[in-house]
TIVO-856949 format. One record per residue (C-alpha): x, y, z; residue in three letters; chain. Coordinates in Angstrom, 2 decimals, always signed. Each point is the difference from the previous one (the first is absolute). Layout:
% residues N
- u; v; w; residu; chaine
- X; Y; Z; ALA; A $
...
% end
This chain:
% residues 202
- u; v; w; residu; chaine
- +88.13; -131.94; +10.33; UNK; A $
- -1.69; -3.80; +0.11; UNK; A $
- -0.43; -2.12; -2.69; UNK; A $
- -3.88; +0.67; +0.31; UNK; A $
- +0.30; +3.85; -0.40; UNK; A $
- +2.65; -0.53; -3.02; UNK; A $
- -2.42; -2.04; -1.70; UNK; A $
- -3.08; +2.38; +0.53; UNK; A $
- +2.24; +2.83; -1.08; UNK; A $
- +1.63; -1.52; -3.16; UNK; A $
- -2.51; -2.55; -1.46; UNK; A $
- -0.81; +0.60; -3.68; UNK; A $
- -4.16; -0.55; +0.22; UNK; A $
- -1.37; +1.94; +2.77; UNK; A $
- -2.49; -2.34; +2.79; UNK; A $
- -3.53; +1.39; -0.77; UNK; A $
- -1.76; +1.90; +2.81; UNK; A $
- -2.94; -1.43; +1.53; UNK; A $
- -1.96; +3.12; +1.94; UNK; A $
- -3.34; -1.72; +0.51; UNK; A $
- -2.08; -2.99; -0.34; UNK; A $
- -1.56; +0.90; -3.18; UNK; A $
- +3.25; +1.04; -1.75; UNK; A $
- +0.36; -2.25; -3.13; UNK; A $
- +3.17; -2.37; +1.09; UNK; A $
- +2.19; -1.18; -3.50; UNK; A $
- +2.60; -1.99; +2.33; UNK; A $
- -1.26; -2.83; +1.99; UNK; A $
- +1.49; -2.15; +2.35; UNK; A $
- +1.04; -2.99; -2.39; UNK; A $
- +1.69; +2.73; -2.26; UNK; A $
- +2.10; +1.03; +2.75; UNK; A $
- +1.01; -3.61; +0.98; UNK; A $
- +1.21; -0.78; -3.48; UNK; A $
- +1.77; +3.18; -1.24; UNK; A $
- +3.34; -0.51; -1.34; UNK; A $
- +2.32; +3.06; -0.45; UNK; A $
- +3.06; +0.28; -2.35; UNK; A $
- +3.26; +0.53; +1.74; UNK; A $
- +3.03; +2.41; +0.06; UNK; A $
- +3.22; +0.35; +1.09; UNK; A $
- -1.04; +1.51; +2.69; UNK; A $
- -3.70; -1.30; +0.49; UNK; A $
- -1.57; -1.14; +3.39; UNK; A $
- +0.41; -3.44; +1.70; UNK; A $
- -2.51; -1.87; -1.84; UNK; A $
- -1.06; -1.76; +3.73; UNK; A $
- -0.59; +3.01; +1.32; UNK; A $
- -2.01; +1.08; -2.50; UNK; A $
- -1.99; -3.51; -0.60; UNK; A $
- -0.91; +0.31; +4.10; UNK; A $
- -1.03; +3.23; -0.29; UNK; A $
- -2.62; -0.65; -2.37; UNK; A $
- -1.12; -3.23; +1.69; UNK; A $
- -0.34; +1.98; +3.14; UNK; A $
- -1.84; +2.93; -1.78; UNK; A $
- -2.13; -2.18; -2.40; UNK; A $
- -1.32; -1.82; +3.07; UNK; A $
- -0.51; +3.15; +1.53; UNK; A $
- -1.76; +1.03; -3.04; UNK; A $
- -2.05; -2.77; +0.33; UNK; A $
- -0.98; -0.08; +3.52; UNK; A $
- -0.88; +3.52; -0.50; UNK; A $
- -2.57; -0.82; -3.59; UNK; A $
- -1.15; -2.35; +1.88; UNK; A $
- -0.96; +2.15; +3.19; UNK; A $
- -0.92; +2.70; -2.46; UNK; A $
- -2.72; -2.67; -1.66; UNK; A $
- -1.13; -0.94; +3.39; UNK; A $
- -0.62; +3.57; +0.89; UNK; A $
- -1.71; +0.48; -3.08; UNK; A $
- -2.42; -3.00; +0.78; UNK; A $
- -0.55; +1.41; +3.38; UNK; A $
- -0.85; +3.46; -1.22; UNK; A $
- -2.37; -1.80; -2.60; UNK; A $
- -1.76; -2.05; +2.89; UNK; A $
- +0.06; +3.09; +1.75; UNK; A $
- -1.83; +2.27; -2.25; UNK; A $
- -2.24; -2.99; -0.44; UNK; A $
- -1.22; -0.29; +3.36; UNK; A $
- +0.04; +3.70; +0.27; UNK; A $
- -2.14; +0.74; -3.09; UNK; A $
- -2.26; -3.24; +1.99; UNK; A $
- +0.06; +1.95; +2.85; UNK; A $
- -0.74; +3.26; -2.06; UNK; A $
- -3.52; -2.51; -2.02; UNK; A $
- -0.74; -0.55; +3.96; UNK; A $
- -0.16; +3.55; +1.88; UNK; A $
- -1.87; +1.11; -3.70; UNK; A $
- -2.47; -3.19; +0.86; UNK; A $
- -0.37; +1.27; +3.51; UNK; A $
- -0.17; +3.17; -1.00; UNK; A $
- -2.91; -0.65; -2.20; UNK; A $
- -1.29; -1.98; +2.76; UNK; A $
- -0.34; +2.69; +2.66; UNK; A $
- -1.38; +2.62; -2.32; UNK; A $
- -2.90; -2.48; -1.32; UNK; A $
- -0.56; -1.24; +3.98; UNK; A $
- +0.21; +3.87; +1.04; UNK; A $
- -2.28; +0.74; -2.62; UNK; A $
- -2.20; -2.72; +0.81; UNK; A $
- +0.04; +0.84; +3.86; UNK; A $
- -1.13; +3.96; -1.10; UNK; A $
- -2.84; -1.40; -2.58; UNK; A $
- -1.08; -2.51; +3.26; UNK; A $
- +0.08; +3.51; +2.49; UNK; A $
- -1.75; +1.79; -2.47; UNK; A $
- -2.48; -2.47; -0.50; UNK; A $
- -0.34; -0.48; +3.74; UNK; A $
- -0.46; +3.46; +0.68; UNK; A $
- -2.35; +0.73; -2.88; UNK; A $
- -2.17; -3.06; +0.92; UNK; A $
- +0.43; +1.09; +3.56; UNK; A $
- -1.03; +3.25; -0.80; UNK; A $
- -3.26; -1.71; -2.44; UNK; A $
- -0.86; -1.87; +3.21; UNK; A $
- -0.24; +2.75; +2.21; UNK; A $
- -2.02; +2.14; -2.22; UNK; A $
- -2.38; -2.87; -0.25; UNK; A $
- -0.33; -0.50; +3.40; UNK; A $
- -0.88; +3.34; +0.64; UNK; A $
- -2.09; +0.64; -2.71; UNK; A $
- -1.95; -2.90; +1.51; UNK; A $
- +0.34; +1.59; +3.41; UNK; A $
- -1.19; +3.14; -1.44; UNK; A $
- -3.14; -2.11; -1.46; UNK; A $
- -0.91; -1.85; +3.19; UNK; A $
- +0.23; +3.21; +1.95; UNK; A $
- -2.69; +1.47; -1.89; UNK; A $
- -1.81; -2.91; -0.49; UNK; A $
- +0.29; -0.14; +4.20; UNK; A $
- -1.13; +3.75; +0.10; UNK; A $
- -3.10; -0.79; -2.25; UNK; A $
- -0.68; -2.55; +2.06; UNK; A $
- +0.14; +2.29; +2.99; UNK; A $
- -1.94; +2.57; -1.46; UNK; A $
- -2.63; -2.81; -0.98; UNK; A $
- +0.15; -1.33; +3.69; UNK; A $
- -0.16; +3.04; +1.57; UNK; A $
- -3.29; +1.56; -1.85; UNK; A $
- -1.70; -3.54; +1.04; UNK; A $
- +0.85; +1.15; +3.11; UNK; A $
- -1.90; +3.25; -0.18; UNK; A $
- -2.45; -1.43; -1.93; UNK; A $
- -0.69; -2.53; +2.40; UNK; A $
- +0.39; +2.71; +2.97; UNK; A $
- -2.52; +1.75; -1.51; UNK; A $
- -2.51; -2.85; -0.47; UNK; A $
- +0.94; -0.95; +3.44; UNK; A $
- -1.19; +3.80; +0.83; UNK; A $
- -3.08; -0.20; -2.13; UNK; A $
- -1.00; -3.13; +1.66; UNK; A $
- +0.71; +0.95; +3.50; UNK; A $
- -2.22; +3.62; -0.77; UNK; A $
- -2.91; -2.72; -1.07; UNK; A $
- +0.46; -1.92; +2.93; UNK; A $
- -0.08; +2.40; +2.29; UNK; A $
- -3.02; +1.66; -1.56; UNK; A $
- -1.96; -3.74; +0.12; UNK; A $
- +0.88; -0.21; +3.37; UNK; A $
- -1.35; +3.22; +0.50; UNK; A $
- -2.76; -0.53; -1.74; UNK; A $
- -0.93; -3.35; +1.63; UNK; A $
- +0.56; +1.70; +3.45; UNK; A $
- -2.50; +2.45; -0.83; UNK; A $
- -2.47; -2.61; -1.39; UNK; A $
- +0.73; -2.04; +3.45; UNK; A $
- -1.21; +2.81; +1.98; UNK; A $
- -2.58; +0.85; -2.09; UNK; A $
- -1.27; -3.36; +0.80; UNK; A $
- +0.78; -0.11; +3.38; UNK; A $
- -1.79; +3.13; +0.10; UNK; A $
- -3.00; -1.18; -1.87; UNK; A $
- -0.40; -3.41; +2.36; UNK; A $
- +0.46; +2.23; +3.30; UNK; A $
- -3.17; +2.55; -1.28; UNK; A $
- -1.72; -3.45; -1.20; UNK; A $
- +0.53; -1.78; +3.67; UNK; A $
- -1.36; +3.34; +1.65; UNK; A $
- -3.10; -0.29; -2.23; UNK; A $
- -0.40; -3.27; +0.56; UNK; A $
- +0.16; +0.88; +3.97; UNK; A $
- -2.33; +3.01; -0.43; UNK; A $
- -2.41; -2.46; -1.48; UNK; A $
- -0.05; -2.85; +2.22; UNK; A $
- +0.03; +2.38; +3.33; UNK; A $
- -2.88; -0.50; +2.02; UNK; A $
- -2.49; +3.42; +0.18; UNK; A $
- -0.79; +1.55; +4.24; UNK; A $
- -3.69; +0.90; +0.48; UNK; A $
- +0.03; +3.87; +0.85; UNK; A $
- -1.46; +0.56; +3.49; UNK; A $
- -2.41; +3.32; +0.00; UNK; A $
- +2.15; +2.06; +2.13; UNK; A $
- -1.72; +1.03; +3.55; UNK; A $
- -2.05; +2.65; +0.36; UNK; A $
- +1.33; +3.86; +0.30; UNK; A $
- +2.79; -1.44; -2.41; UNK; A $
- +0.59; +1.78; -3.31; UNK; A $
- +1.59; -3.01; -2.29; UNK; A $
- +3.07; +1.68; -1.81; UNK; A $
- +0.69; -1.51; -3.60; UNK; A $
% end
């Protein structure tokens, strides 16, 4: 058996055990480089054992040491992760309020869409039967003015008719005037006694 294993195996005060990182440690490195030991008759080499420990207290060392830097790590770690936790909540928050913004702005667009459409065709509606009115309006000045156009072309007609009549009536009443007139002015023929042995007929 080596020296090592005969001291592990017959030391009077047992090396602590150091399972994990957060186990409370009672021996530290600088205990380790200054323990003394009694002797015996039939002890360990004392160089032996004084190298031992300086190898294991610097091992012990090197490994608080790691064990601190790990524990700073983990610490900067969970720092940025608990940053990075305050960030994806942020943007989290973010996109909910800009989602709920973006359905309040559809919403809106479609309501006002929809407000603007039933304007336009209530005013569509409106001018359509303001047009029709107008129609109907247009359209009876149209017969009324058909019918005056009727009316006037009956009178028309009936003063022409009327002044053709009167025309002829005149001409009718010169013509019997000018044979008068003719009658009058024609010269009478002496009657000659008809011979004798004539009757005179008329």
């Amino acid at each position: 058996m080596s020296k090592p294993e005969e001291m592990a195996l017959t030391t009077s005060e047992p090396r602590p055990r150091i399972t994990s990182p957060e186990r409370h440690i009672t021996i530290t490195p600088l205990d380790m480089r200054q323990a003394r030991f009694s002797t015996a008759l039939r002890g360990f080499d004392k160089d032996d054992v004084t190298t031992f420990l300086q190898e294991a207290a610097e091992g012990f060392d090197h490994a608080m040491r790691e064990n601190e830097r790990l524990r700073m790590e983990i610490v900067r770690q969970e720092a940025s992760l608990n940053q990075f936790r305050e960030l994806e909540g942020s943007l989290k928050t973010t996109l909910m309020s800009a989602q709920k913004i973006a359905d309040d702005m559809r919403e809106n667009a479609i309501l006002e869409a929809q407000r603007i459409v039933r304007e336009a065709e209530g005013r569509a509606d409106l001018l359509m039967q303001r047009t029709q009115a107008k129609t109907e309006d247009i359209e009876r000045e149209i017969d009324g003015l058909r019918i005056k156009r009727r009316e006037a072309e009956t009178n028309l007609e009936a003063t022409i008719s009327a002044l053709h009549n009167t025309l002829d009536f005149i001409r009718e009443q010169d013509r019997r005037e000018r044979e008068d007139r003719v009658v009058q002015h024609r010269p009478k023929i002496a009657q000659v006694p008809p011979p004798a042995g004539v009757t005179r007929v008329g």
